[in-house]
C-alpha positions as CSV (number, residue, x, y, z in Angstrom):
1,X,0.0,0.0,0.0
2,X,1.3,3.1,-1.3
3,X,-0.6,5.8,1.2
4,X,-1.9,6.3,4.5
5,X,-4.0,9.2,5.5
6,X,-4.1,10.2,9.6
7,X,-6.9,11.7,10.4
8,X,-7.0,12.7,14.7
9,X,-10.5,13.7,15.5
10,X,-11.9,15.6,18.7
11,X,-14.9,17.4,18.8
12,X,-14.6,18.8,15.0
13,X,-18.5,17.5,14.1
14,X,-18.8,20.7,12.3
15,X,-16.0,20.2,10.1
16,X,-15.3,16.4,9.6
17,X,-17.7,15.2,6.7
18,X,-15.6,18.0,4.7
19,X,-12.8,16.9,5.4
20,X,-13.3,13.1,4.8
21,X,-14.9,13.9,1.8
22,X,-11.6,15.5,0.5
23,X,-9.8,12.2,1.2
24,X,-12.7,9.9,-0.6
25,X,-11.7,8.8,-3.9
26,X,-13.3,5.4,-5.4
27,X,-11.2,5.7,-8.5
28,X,-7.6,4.6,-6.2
29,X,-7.5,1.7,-4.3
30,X,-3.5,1.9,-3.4
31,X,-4.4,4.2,-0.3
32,X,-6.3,3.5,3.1
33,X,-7.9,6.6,5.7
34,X,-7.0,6.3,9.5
35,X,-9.5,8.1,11.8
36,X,-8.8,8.2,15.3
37,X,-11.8,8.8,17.4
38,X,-9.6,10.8,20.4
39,X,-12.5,10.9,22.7
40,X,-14.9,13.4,21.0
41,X,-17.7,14.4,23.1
42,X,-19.7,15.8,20.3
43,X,-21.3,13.1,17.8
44,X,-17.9,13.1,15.4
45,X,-17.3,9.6,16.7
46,X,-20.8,8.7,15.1
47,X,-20.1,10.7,11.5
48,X,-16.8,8.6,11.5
49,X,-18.3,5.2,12.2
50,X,-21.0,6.0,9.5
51,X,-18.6,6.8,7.0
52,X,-16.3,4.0,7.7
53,X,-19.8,2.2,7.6
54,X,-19.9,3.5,4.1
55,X,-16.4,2.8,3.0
56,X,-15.2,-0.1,4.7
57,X,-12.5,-0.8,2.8
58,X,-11.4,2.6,2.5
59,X,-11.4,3.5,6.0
60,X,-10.2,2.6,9.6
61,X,-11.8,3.8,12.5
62,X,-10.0,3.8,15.8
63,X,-11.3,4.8,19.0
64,X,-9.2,6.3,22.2
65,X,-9.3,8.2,25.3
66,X,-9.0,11.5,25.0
67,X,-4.6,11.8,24.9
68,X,-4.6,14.5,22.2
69,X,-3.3,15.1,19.0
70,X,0.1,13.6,19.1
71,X,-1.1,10.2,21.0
72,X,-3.8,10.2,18.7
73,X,-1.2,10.5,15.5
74,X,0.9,8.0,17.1
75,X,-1.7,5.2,16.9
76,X,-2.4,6.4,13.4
77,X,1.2,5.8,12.3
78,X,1.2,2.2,14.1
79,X,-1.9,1.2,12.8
80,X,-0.9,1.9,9.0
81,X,0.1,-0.3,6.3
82,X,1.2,2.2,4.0
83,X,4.8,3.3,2.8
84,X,4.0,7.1,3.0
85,X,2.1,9.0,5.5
86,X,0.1,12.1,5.4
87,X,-1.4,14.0,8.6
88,X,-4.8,15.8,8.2
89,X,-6.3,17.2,10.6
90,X,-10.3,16.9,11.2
91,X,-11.0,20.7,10.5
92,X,-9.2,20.8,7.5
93,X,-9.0,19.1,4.3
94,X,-7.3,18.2,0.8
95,X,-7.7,20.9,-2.3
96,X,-9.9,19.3,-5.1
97,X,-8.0,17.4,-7.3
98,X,-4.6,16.8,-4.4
99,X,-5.2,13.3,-3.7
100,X,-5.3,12.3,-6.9
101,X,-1.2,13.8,-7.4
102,X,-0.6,13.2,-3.8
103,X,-0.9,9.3,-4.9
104,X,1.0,10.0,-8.1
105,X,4.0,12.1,-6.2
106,X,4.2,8.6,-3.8
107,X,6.1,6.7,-7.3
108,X,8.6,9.2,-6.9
109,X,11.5,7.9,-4.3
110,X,11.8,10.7,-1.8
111,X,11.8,10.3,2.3
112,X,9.6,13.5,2.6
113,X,7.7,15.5,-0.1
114,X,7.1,19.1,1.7
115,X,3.9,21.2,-0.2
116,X,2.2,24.8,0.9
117,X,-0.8,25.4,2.8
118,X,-3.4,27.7,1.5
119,X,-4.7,29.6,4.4
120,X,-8.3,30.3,4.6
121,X,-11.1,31.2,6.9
122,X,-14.2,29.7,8.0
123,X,-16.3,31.4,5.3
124,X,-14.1,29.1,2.9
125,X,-12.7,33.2,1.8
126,X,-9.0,33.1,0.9
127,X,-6.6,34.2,3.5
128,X,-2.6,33.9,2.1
129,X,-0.9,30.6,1.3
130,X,2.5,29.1,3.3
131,X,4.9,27.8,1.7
132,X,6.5,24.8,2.9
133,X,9.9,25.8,2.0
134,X,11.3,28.5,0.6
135,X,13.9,26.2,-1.4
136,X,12.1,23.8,-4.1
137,X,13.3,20.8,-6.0
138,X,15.7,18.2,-4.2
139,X,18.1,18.7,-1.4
140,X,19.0,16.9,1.8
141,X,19.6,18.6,5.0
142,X,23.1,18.5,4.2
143,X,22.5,20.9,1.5
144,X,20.3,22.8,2.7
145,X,20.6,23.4,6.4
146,X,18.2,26.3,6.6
147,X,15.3,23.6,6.0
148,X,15.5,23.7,10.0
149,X,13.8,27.3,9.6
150,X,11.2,26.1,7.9
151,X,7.6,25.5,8.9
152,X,7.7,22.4,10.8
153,X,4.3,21.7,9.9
154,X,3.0,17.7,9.8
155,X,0.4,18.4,7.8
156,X,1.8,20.1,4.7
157,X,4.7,16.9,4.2
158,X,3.9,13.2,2.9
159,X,6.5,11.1,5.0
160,X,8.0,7.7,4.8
161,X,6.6,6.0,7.2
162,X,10.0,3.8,7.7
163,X,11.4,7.4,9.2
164,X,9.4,7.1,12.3
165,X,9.9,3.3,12.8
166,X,13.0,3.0,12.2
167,X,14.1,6.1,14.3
168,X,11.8,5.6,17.3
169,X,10.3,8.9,16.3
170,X,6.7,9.4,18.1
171,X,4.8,13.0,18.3
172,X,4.8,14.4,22.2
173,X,1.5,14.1,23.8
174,X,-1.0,16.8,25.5
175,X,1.9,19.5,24.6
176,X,1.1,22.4,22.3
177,X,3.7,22.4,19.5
178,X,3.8,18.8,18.8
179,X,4.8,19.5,15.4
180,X,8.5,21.5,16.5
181,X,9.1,18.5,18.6
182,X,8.9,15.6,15.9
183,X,9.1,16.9,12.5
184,X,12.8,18.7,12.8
185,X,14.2,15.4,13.9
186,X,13.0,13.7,10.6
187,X,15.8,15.6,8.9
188,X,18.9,14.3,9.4
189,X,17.4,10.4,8.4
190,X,15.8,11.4,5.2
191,X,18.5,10.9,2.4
192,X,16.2,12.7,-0.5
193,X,13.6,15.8,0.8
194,X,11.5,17.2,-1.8
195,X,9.8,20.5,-1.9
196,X,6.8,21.0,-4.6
197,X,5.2,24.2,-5.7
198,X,1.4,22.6,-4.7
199,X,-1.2,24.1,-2.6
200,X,-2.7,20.5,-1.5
201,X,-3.6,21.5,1.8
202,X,-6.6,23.8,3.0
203,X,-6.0,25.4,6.3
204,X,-8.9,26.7,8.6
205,X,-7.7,29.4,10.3
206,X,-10.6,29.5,13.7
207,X,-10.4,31.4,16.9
208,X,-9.4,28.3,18.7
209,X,-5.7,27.8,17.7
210,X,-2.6,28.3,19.1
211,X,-1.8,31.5,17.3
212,X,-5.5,32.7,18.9
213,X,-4.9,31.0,22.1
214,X,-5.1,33.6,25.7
215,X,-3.3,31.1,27.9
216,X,0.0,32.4,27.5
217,X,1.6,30.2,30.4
218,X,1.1,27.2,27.6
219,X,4.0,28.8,25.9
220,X,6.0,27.6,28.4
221,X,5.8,24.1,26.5
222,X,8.0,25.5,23.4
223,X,11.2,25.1,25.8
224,X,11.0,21.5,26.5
225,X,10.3,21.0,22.5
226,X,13.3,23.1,21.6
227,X,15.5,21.0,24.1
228,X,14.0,17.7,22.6
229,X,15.0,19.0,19.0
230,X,18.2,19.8,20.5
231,X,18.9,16.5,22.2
232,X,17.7,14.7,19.5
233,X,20.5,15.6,17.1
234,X,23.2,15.3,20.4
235,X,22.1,11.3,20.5
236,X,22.2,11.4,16.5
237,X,25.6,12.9,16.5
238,X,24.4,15.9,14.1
239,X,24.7,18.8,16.7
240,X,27.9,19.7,16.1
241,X,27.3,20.0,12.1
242,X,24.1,21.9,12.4
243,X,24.9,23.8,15.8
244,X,24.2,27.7,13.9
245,X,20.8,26.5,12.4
246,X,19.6,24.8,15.4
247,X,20.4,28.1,17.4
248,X,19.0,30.5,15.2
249,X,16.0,28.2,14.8
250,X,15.6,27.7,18.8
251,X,16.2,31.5,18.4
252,X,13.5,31.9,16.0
253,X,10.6,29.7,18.0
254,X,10.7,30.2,21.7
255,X,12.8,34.0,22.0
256,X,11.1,35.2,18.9
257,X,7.7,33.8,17.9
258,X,6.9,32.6,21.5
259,X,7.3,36.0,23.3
260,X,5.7,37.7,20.9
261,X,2.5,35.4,20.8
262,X,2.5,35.8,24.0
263,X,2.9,39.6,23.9
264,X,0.1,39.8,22.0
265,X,-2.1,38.3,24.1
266,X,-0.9,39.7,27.5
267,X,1.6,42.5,26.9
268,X,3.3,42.5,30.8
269,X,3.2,38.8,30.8
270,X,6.0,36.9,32.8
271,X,6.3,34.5,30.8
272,X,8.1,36.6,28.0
273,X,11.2,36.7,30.2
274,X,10.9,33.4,31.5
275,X,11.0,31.8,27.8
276,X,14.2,34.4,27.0
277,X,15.9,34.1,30.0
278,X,16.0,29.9,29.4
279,X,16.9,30.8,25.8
280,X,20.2,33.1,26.9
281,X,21.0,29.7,29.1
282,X,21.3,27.8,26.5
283,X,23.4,30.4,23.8
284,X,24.7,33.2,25.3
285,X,26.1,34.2,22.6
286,X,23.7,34.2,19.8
287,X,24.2,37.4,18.5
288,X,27.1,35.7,17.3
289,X,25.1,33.7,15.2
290,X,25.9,34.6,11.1
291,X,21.7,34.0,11.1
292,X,21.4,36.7,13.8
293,X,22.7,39.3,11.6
294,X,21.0,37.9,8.3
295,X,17.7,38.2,9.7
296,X,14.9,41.0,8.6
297,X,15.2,44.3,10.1
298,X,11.7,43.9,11.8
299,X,13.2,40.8,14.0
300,X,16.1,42.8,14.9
301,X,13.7,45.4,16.5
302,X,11.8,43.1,18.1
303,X,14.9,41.3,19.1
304,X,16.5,44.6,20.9
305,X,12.9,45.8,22.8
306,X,12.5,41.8,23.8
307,X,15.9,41.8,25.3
308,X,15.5,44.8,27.2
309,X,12.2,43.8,28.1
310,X,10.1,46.7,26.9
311,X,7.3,44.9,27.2
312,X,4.6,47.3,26.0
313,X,6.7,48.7,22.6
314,X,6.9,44.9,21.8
315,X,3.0,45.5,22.5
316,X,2.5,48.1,20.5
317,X,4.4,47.2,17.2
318,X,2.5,43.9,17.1
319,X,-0.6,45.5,17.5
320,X,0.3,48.3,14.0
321,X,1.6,45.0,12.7
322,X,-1.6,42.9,13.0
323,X,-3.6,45.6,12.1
324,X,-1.7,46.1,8.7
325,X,-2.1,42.7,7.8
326,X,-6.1,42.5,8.6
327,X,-6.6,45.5,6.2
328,X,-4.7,43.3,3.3
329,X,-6.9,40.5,3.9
């Protein structure tokens, strides 16, 4: 079997028979659908069984206590048959036409296939589009190191599923920013990485993500996924040969991205300083860093204010900068 598609489900009624339906193709037989039932409380467990009801050979339905998303991708992964795996999650779903060249792509003898996201809301209206990596065509992270800035998204990637067997690789449970925590070590076993110019995956950008999220202590979580990227590649023996991308990238996530979410949301929080001070633990010296002084002009301002803690000018350029990019969507 060429394909395996993981589908985690938990209380995502609203949104499900979408998203199976973009994974429902009669016409291929080479691919199977993994559901996993992660305790919903709503009636998504019954819209799975009745589709797996409908498609029995088509689809698997498994059903768990509630251990969220990465448990629940964990069975997925070692309950499928295929050689290639791709993660969907129960709110979103595949663009019309993408399984169809998803299955096609699988002939092809890459470790991991990286595509964009196309970003939109939950009137279906266009939002922007991410793309997976800013580098296209074939490369190894050998060859291009800077791969470790890129999203680390599971769901935009379709990966050999031998790279999480063979590697003992599992996704972190009940921790937000599963995806930082697995994906990154990926890299250093995949011999041939890919990276197509195809918008395969539709993203639902809804008030209940991470990016949206008030509870700012949750942040917290980014430092233990930046340490277990970091150990990772000590046991691996890689460290030392990617040591300036994996500081600029723990750079990037948790002094970066992570204060500023969190600035966002609560502008004196303490957690800002919490999540830099760890950071300056661990690379006291990442001004050093040749990626530190490549960066955009915008994270060097944030940078400076975030290191002196001024909290509410942090505050405020967010604010401009969100408000800018509501007015172009």
């Amino acid at each position: 079997m060429k394909l395996s598609i993981i589908i985690p489900v938990y209380n995502t009624s609203e949104y499900l028979p979408a998203c199976l339906d973009s994974v429902i193709d009669a016409d291929y037989a080479d691919y199977e659908i993994i559901v996993i039932n992660d305790g919903s409380t709503d009636n998504s467990a019954q819209i799975a069984a009745n589709y797996q009801l409908k498609y029995p050979e088509l689809i698997q339905l498994i059903s768990t206590e509630n251990g969220g998303l990465g448990a629940a991708r964990n069975h997925g992964i070692e309950a499928a048959k295929g050689e290639f795996l791709v993660f969907l999650d129960s709110d979103d779903k595949l663009a019309p036409g993408a399984l169809a060249e998803i299955l096609e792509t699988t002939d092809g003898s890459f470790d991991i296939c990286i595509f964009d996201l196309q970003q939109t809301n939950i009137d279906g209206d266009y939002i922007g589009v991410i793309n997976g990596s800013e580098k296209r065509g074939s490369f190894s992270l050998e060859s291009y190191p800077e791969l470790l800035f890129q999203p680390p998204a599971a769901c935009n990637k379709i990966i050999r599923r031998s790279l999480f067997t063979d590697n003992n690789i599992l996704f972190p449970s009940r921790v937000w920013f599963e995806d930082l925590g697995t994906i990154p070590k990926l890299y250093p076993h995949a011999t041939n990485i890919v990276s197509v110019d195809k918008k395969w995956y539709h993203y639902l950008m809804r008030t209940g993500s991470i990016t949206n999220s008030k509870n700012t202590l949750r942040n917290l979580e980014m430092i233990n996924m930046v340490e277990e990227i970091l150990e990772h590649y000590r046991n691996a023996g890689s460290y030392d040969k990617y040591a300036p991308e994996l500081e600029y990238m723990a750079f990037y996530n948790q002094f970066l991205t992570s204060c500023t979410r969190v600035n966002l949301a609560q502008w004196n929080s303490p957690v800002q300083a919490q999540l830099i001070e760890n950071y300056c633990s661990k690379f006291p010296n990442y001004r050093e860093n040749k990626y530190f002084s490549q960066m955009p002009r915008k994270y060097k301002l944030l940078e400076k204010f975030l290191s002196k803690h001024s909290w509410l000018i942090v505050h405020l350029i967010m604010k401009a900068n969100s408000l800018l990019k509501n007015k172009k969507t």
